[in-house]
C-alpha positions in Angstrom: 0.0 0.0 0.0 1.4 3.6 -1.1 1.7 5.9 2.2 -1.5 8.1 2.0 -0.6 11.2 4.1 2.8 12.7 3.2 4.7 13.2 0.0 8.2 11.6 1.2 6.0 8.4 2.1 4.5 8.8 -1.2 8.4 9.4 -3.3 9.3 6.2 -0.8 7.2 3.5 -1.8 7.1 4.3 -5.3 10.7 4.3 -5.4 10.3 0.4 -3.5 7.6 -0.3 -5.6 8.6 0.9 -8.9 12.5 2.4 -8.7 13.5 1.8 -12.0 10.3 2.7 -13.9 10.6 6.8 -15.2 9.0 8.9 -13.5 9.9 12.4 -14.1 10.9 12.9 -17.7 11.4 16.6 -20.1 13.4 18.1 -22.7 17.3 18.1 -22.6 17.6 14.3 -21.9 15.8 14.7 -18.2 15.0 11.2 -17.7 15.0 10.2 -13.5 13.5 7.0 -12.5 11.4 7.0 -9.4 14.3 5.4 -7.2 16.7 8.7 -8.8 14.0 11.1 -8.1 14.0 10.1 -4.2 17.5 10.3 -3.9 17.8 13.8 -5.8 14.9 15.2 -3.8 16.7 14.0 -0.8 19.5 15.9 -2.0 18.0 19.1 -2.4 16.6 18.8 0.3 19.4 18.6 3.0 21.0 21.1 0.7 17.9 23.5 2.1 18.5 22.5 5.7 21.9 23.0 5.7 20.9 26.7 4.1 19.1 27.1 7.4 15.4 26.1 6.0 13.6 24.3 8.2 10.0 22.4 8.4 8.0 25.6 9.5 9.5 27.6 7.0 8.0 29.2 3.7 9.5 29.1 0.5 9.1 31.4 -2.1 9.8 29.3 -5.8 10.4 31.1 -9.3 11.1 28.5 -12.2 10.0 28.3 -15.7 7.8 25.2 -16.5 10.4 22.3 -17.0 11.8 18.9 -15.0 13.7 20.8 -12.7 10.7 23.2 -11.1 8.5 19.9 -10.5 12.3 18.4 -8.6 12.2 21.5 -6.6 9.0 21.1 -5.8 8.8 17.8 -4.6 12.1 18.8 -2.5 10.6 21.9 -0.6 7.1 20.5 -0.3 8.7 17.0 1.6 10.6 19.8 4.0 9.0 22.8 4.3 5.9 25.0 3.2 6.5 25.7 -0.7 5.0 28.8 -2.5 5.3 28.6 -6.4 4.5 31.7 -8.0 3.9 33.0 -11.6 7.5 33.4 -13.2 5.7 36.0 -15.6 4.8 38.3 -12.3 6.1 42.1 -12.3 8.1 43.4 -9.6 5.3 44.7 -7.7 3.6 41.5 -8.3 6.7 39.1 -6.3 7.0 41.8 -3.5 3.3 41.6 -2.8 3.6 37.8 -2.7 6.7 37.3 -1.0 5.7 39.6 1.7 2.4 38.6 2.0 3.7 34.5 2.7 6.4 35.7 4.9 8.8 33.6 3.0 11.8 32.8 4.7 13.6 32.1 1.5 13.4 32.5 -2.8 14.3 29.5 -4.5 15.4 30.3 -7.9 17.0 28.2 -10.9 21.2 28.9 -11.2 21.5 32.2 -13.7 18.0 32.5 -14.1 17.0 36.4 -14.3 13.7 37.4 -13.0 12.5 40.4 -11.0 11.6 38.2 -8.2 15.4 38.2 -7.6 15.4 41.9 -7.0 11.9 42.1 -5.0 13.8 39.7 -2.5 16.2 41.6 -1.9 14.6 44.9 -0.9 12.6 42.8 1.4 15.5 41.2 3.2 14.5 37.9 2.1 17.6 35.2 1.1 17.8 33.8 -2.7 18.5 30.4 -3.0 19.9 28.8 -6.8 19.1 25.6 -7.7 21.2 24.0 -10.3 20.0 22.4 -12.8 19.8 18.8 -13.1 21.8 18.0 -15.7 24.6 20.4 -13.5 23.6 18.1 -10.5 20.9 19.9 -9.1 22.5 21.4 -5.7 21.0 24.3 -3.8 23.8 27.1 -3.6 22.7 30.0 -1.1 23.8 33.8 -1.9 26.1 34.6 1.1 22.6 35.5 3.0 21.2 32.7 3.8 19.2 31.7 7.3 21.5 30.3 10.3 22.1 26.6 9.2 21.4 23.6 10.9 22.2 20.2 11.0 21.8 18.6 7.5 19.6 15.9 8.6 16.8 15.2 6.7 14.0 15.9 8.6 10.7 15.2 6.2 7.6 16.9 7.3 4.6 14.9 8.4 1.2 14.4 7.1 -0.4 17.5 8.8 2.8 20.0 8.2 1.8 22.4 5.4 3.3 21.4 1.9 1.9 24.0 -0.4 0.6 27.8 0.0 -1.1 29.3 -2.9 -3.0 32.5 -3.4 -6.7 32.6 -4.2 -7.1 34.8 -7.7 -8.4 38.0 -5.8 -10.4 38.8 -8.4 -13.0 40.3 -6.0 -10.7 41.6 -2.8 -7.8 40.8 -1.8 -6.1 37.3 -2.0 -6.3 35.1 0.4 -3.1 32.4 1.5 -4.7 28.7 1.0 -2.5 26.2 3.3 -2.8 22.8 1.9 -1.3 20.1 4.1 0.7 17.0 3.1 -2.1 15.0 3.5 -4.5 17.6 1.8 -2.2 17.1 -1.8 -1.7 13.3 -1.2 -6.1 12.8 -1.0 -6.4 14.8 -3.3 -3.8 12.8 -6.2 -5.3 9.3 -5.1 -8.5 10.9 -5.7 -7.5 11.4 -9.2 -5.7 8.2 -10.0 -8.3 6.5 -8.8 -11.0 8.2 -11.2 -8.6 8.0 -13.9 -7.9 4.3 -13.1 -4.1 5.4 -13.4 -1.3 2.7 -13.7 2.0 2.3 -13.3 2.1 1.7 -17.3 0.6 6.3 -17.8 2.0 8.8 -18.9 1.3 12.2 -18.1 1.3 14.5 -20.6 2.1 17.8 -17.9 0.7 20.8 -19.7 -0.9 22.6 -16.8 1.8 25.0 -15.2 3.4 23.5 -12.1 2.9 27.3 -9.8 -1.4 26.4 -10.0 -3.0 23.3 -7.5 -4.0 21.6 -11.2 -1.0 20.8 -12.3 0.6 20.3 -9.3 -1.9 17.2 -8.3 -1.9 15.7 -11.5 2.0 15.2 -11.6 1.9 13.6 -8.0 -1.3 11.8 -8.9 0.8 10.3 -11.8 3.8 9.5 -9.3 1.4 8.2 -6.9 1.0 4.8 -8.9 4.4 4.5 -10.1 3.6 6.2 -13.8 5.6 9.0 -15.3 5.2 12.5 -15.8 6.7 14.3 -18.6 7.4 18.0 -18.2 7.2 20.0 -21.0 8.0 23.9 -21.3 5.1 26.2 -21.7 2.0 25.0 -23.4 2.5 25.9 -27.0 -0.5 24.2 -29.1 1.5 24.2 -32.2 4.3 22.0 -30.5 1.3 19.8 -29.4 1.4 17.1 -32.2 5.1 17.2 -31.5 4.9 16.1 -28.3 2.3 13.3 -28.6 4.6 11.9 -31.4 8.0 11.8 -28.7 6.4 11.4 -25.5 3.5 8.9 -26.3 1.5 10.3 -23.2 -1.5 8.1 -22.6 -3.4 11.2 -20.7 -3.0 14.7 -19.8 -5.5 17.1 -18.0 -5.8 21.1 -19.4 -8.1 23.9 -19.7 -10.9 25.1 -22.3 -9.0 27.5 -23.2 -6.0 25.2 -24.3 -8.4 23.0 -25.7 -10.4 25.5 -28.0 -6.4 26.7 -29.5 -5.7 22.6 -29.7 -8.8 22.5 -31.7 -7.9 25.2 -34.3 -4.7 23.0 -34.4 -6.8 19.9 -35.4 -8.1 21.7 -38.4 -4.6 21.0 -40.0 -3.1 18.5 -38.2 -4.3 15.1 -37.3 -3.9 14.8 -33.3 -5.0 10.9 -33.2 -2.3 8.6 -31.3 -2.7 5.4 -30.7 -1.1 5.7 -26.9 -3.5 8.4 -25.4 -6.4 6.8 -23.6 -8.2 10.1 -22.1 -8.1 14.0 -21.8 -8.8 15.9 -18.6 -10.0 19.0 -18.5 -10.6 21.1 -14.9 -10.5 24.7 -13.4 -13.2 26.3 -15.5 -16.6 25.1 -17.3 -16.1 22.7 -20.8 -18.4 24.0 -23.3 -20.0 20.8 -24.6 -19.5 21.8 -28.3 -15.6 22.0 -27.2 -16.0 18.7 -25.8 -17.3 17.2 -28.8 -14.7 18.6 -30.9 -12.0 16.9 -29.0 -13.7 13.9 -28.9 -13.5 13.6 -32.7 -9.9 15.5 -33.0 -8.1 12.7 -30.2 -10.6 9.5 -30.9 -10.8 9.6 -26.7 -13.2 10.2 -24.2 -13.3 13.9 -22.6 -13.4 13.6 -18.8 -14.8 16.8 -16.9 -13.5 17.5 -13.7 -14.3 20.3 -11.1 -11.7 21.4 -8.9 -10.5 24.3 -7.0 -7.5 25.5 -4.5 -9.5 25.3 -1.4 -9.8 21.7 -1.9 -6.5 20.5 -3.4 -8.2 20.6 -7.0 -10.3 17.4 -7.3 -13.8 17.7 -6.0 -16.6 15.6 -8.8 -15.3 14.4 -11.8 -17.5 12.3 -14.7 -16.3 8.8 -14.6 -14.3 6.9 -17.7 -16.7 4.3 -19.9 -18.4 2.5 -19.6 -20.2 4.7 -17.0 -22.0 7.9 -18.0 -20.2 10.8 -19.2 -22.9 14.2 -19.4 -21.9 16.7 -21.2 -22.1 20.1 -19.1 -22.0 18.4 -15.9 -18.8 17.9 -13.7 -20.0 14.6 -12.5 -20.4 12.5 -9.6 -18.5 13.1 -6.1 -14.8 12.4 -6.5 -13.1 12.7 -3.5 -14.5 14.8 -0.9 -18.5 14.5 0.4 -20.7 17.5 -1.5 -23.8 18.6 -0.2 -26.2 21.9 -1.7 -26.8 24.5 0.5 -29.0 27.3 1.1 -28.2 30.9 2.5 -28.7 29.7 6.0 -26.7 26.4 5.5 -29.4 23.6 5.0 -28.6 20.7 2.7 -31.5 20.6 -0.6 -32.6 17.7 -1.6 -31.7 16.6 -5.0 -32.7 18.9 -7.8 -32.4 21.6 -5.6 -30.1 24.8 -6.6 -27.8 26.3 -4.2 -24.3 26.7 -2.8 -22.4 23.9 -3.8 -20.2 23.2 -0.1 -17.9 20.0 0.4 -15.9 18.3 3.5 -12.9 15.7 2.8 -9.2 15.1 3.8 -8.2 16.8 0.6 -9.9 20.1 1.4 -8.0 22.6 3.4 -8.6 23.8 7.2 -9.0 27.9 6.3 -7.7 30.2 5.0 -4.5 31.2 6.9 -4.9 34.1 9.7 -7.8 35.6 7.9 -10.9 34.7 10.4 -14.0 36.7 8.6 -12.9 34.9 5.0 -13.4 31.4 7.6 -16.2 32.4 9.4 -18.2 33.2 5.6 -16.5 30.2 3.5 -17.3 27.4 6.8 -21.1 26.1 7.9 -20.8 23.4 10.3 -17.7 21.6 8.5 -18.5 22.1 5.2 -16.4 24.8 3.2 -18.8 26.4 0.6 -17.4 27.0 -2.8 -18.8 29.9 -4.0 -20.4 27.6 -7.1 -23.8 27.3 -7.8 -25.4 24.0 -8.5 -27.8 21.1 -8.5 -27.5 17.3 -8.5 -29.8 15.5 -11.1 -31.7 11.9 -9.9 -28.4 10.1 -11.0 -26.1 12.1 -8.6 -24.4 13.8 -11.1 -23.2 17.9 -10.6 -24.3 20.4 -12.3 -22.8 23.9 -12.2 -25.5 26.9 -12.9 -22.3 29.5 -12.3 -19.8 31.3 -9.8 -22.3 33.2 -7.2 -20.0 36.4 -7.6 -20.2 36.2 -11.5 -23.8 36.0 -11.4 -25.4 39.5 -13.2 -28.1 41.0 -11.5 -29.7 43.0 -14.4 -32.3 45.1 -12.8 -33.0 42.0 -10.3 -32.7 38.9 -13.4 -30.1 37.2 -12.2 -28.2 35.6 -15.6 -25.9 32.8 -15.2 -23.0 34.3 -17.9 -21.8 30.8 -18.7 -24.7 30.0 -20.2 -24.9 32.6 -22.5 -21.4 31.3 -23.4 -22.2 28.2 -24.5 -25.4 29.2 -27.1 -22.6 32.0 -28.6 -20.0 29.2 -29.2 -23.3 27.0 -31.2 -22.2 29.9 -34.0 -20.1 28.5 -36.6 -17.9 31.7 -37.0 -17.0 32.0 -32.8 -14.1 30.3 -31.6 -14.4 31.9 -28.0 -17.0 33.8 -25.7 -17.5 35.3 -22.8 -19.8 36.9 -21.0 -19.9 39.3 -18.0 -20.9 42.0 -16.2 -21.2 45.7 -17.0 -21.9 48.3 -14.5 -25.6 50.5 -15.4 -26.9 53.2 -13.8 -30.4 52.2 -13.0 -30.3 48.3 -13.4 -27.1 48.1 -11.8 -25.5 45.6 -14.1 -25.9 45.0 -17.8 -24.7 42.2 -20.3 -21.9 42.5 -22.8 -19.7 39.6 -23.8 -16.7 39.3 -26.3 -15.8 36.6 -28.8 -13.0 35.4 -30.8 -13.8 34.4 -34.4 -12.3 31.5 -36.3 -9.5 32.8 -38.7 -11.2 34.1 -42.0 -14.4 34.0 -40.5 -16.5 37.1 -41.0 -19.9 38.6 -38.9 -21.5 41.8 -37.6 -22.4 42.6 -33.8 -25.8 42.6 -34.9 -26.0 39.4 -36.2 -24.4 38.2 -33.5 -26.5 39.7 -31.2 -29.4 38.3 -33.8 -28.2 34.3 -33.5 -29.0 35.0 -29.4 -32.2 37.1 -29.6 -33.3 33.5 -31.3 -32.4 31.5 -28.7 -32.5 33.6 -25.5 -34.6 35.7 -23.7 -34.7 39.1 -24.6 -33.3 40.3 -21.3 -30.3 38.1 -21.2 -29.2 38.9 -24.7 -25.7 41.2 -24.0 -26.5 45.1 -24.8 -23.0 44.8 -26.3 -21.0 41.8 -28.4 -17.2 43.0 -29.0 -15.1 41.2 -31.3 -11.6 41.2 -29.9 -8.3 39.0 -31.3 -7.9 37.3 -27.7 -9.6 37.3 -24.6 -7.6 37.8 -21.3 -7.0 35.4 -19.4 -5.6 34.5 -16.0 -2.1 33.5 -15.1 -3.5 29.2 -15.5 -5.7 29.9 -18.5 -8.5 30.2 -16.9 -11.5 32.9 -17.8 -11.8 35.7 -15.1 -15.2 36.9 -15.7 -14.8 39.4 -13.0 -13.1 42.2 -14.0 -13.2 41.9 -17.7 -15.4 45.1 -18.1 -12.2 47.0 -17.0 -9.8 44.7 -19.0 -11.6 45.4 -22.0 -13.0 49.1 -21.3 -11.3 49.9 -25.0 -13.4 47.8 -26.8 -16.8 48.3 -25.6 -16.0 52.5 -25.5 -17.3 54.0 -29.0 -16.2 57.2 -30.8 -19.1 59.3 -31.3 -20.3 59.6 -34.9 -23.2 61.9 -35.8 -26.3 60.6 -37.1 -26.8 60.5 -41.2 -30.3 60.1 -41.6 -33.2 62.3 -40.8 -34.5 58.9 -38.7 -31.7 58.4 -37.0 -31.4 62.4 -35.9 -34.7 61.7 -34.9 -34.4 58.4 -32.7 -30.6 60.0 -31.3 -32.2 62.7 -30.0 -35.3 60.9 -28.6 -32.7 58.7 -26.6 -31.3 61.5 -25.4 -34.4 63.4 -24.4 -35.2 60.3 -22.5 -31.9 59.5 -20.7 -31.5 63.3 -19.9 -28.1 63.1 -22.4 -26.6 66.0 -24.2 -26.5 63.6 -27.5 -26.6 60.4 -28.9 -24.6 59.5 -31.3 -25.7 57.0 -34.5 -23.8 54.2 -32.9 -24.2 54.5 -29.3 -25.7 51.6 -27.3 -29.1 52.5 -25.9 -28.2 50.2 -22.7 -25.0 51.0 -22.4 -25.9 54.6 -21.9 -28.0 53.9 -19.2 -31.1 52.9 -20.8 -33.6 50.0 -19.3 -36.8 48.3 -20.6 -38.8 51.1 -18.7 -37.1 53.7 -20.6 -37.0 51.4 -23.8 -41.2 51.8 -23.4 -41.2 55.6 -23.3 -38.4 56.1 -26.6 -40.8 53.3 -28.4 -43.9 55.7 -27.6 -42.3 58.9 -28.6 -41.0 57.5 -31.7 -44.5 55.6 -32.5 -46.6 58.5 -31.9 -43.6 60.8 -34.5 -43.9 58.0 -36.8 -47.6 57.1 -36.8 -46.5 53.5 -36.7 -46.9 50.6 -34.0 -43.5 50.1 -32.0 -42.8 47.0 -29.6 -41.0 48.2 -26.7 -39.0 45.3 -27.0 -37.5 46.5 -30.1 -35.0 48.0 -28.2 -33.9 44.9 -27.4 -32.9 43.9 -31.0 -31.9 47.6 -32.3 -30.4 49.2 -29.6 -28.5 51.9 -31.5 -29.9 54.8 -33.5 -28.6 53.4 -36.5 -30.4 50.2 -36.1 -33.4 51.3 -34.7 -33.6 54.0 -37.5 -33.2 51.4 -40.5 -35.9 49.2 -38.6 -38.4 52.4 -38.2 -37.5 53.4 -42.0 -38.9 49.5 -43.3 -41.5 50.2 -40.9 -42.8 53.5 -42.4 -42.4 52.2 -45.7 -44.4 49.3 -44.8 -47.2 51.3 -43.4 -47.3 53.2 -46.3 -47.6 50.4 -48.9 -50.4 48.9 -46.1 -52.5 52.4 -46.6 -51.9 52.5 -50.2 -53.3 48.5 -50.9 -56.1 49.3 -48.8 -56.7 52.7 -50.7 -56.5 51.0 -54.1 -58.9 48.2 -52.6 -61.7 50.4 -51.7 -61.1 51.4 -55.6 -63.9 50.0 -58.1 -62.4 48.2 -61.1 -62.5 50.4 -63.1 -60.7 53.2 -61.2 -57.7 50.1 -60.1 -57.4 49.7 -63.8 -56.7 53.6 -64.3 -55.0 53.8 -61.9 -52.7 51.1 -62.7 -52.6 51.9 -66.5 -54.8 48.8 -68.0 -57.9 47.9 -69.8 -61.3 48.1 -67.5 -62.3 45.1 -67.5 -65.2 44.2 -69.5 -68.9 43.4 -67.8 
C-alpha cells in the first residue's frame, strides 16, 4: 500500500515499488527513474537544511515550466511550506507575494534572471539557486542565507503544510490557502483513482506546475508508479510534436487550451494510438468544445471540477463505460458534496444552491484571515462559491460562480450559459460573458468573442443568432469582437473584471447621425436618458437605458412615426442606427399597407386607371 498522508512516504514507496520505472521525464535528456528522483529530492533537500530552512519555513519558488521546477518542488514541499509563483509576475507582483507569505527564502534556478530576484532583496528575504539537473541539481545560497542547521533530513509529516497558494483575488484581496501534506496526497489518489491510473501512464504535464492543477496531477501520476513528462510552456503548435516523442496516454488542461488545440486539429491530425483520455478542470467545458476533441483525439473527454480550497479534485464524470454528461462535472470524487442554502441547509436533490464539500483533501481555512473562515465554513463544510444542482443520477451540475452572477435590474443571468449558445455559432471560436456596471439596473450584459480565422460577422447578427435562442433580457447590450480574450495566469476565464480589461473595446467614438430617422431616434434617446447627445452608434443600454425607458423612446417615436413600435424592439436595435433602418422599413411598410387598402376600396375600373390597363369588360 502507497503511504497516504505525506509526500516523502508517497516518493518512498514508489521508489520500492517501482525504482527503475521513469518517473519524471522533459526536454534536454531529463529522464530520472522514481528510485533517482527520491535520492535527488533528498538531495535538495538537505542542501535546504543546511541553508538554514527548516520544516515551518515558507519558500518562495520562481522556475520556468520544465523537469527541474516539479524536482524542486517535490524537495521543498517533503521539507517545508513551498509557494510557487507565476515566473511572468512584475516586480510589484513578487514583492506583494513574498511579503504577503512571509517567505523565509526565494528558491530560484542557477543564472536565471527574474524580478523576483530583486523584489527579495529589498525585502530582506535570502535567494536560493538551484542547479539544474543535468549540472547536478544542488542548492547554492547567496552569502545571505538563514542560520544553518544540522543537515539531517527531517521530512515533514502528514499535517505540516506542503503548499501555499494564493486565491485569484479577483473580487478583494487574496487570500493564503495552506494545503497540508495530507490535503495534496487525497487529493492525487483521488484522481488516479478516477482516472484508473497505472504504473504503465504517462502524463502529458501541460498545466503550469505554480497552480494546484498541475501540481496534483503530476503527484497523482507519481502516486501509482507512472511517469510524468514536463514540457515547457504550453505551446499548441508543438502539441502534435509532443504526442509523437512522449506517447502520453493522458493529460489534464483547460478550455481555453483546448479551444487553441482545436484550431490546431483543423490542419493536423492529433489521433495517437497511446493516449487513452483527456482531462480538463478549473473552468466550465463548453460541450461543443468537448465534442470537438472527442473527434480531434478518438478519446473520451473527462470533466473534472476542482478548486485550490480543496486540493483541486472535488466531482469528476467517470471513464466508460459509466455515463459521461456533457455540461455536468459529475459525480462526487473525493470529498462529500452537499447543496446549501443561504442559511446552511442541505437541498434535496434537484435543488439549486451553494455547492459546499468536507474531505481530507480540502484545506482547514484560509490562513490568519478569520472573517474569510467564518463566511466560507457552515458546520464543517467549506462552501465553494459555485452554484449548482444534482440531477436523480447524482451527477453535478454547475448553474455559475455566485459572484459572477449579473443581476440586471433584479434577473439574475448565469453568464456561462450565455457562453455556450454564442460558441453554437459556426464563425466563434471563444466567448464570454460578463458584467457591465448601469446606472439604473445596476448591471448590464456585454460579452466578447473570438472568431475563427477568416471567418466574418457583424455585432448585430451576432446579437441576432442570441435574440433567437434567448430571452430578450439576457441577450448582451453589447457583443465586441476582440483577437484574444484575457486570461488569468492558468488559463482560466476571469469573468470578473473583464469590463475594466476590455474598457477599450466596448467604448465607442461618437459619430453623428446620417439620416433624418436616425437624428430623430438620437435625440429621442437623449431626451429620455437626460443626455446632451446620442450618437448614431451609441448603445441605448450601455448609456444607461432600461426596458422602462425602452417603453417611453418606443412611444415617442411611434406617436412621430404614426407606426406601432414594440418596446422590445429595443432589445434587437439598440442603436440609433439600427433602430432607425428598422423604423424606415416600418414606415415604408405602413405606407404600402394604406396605399393597398386605398387602391382596394377602388372600383375596377378606377384600379385599372389607376394602374394603367384595360377596365375590364362586364
Amino acid at each position: 500500500m502507497l503511504d497516504q498522508s505525506s509526500l516523502e512516504g508517497q516518493l518512498k514507496q514508489s521508489a520500492e515499488l517501482f525504482g527503475s520505472r521513469i518517473a519524471i521525464a522533459g526536454d534536454g535528456g531529463v529522464e530520472l527513474s522514481h528510485r533517482r528522483l527520491r535520492e535527488h529530492v533528498g538531495t535538495v533537500l538537505r542542501d535546504l537544511r543546511e541553508a538554514g530552512i527548516r520544516r515551518e519555513h515558507r519558500v518562495a519558488m520562481v522556475f520556468p515550466q520544465s523537469p527541474d521546477l516539479a524536482v524542486a518542488f517535490l524537495a521543498v514541499s517533503s521539507g517545508a511550506a513551498a509557494a510557487p509563483l507565476n515566473p511572468a509576475y512584475s516586480l510589484a507582483e513578487f514583492q506583494f507575494n513574498l511579503q504577503d507569505l512571509s517567505a523565509q527564502a526565494l528558491l530560484v534556478p542557477k543564472g536565471f534572471q527574474t524580478p523576483a530576484r530583486a523584489a527579495a532583496q529589498t525585502l530582506g528575504i535570502p535567494v536560493l539557486e538551484l542547479a539544474l539537473l543535468q549540472d547536478g541539481g544542488r542548492v547554492v545560497a547567496d552569502g545571505h542565507a538563514l542560520q544553518g542547521v544540522d543537515a539531517l533530513l527531517d521530512f515533514s509529516d502528514s499535517e505540516d503544510v506542503a503548499l501555499l497558494l494564493h486565491t485569484s483575488g479577483t473580487t478583494s484581496r487574496p487570500k493564503r490557502v495552506p494545503l497540508s501534506n495530507r490535503n495534496l496526497c487525497a487529493s492525487a489518489r483521488n484522481v488516479a483513482a478516477t482516472l484508473h491510473l497505472t504504473e504503465a501512464d504517462v502524463s502529458l504535464s501541460t498545466m503550469p506546475l505554480f497552480h494546484v492543477h498541475g501540481l496534483v496531477c503530476m503527484l497523482a501520476a507519481l502516486s501509482v508508479g507512472g511517469s510524468c513528462v514536463c514540457t515547457g510552456p504550453f505551446r499548441a503548435d508543438q502539441f502534435p510534436l509532443w504526442l509523437e516523442r512522449w506517447q502520453p496516454t493522458w493529460f489534464s488542461s483547460v478550455p481555453t487550451a483546448f479551444q487553441a488545440l482545436l484550431d490546431v486539429a483543423r490542419t493536423t491530425p492529433l489521433r495517437t494510438k497511446s493516449l487513452r483520455l483527456i482531462r480538463s478542470s478549473s473552468a466550465s467545458l463548453p460541450p461543443a468544445v468537448m465534442a470537438g476533441l472527442e473527434d480531434a483525439f478518438g478519446v473520451p473527454v473527462i470533466e473534472a471540477y476542482g478548486m485550490t480550497e480543496a486540493a483541486h479534485q472535488m466531482a469528476s464524470n467517470p471513464l466508460p463505460p459509466a455515463a459521461r454528461k456533457p455540461g455536468s462535472v459529475g459525480l462526487p470524487a473525493g470529498p462529500r458534496i452537499v447543496i446549501l442554502d443561504e442559511e446552511g441547509n442541505q437541498l434535496a436533490q434537484g435543488a439549486t444552491g451553494e455547492v459546499s464539500i468536507h474531505g481530507t483533501n480540502v484545506t482547514c481555512g484560509y490562513e490568519a484571515n478569520p472573517s474569510a473562515n467564518e463566511a466560507a465554513f457552515t458546520n464543517g463544510w467549506f462552501r465553494t462559491g459555485d452554484q449548482g444542482y444534482f440531477d436523480p443520477e447524482g451527477y453535478l451540475f454547475l448553474t455559475g460562480r455566485l459572484k459572477e452572477l449579473i443581476n440586471r435590474g433584479g434577473e439574475k443571468i448565469v453568464p456561462r450559459k450565455i457562453d455556450e449558445v454564442m460558441l453554437c455559432h459556426p464563425a466563434v471560436r471563444q466567448a464570454v460573458t460578463f458584467a457591465v456596471a448601469h446606472p439604473s439596473l445596476g448591471e448590464d450584459v456585454a460579452m466578447a468573442v473570438v472568431l475563427h480565422a477568416g471567418a466574418s460577422v457583424t455585432e448585430a447578427e451576432l446579437r441576432a443568432f442570441l435574440l433567437e435562442r434567448l430571452a430578450d433580457f439576457k441577450v448582451p447590450s453589447r457583443v465586441v469582437k476582440v483577437d484574444a480574450i484575457p486570461l488569468g495566469p492558468t488559463g482560466k476565464i476571469q469573468r470578473i473584471g473583464m469590463a475594466a480589461r476590455l474598457e477599450a473595446f466596448l467604448g465607442i467614438a461618437y459619430e453623428d447621425p446620417t439620416t433624418s430617422t436616425e437624428e430623430l431616434v438620437a435625440s429621442t434617446i437623449a431626451q429620455v436618458l437626460g443626455l446632451d447627445r446620442v450618437g448614431r452608434n451609441d448603445n441605448f443600454f450601455m448609456l444607461g437605458g432600461d426596458s422602462l425607458r425602452g417603453a417611453q423612446v418606443a412611444s415617442r417615436l411611434a406617436r412621430e412615426l404614426r407606426v406601432a413600435i414594440a418596446a422590445s424592439l429595443l432589445f434587437h436595435e439598440p442603436t440609433p442606427k439600427l433602430l432607425a433602418a428598422r423604423l424606415d422599413a416600418l414606415v415604408v411598410e405602413r405606407e404600402l399597407e394604406a396605399l393597398a387598402a386605398a387602391i382596394a376600396d377602388l372600383t375596377p375600373e378606377e384600379q385599372a386607371e389607376l394602374l394603367g390597363e384595360t377596365p375590364p369588360t362586364t
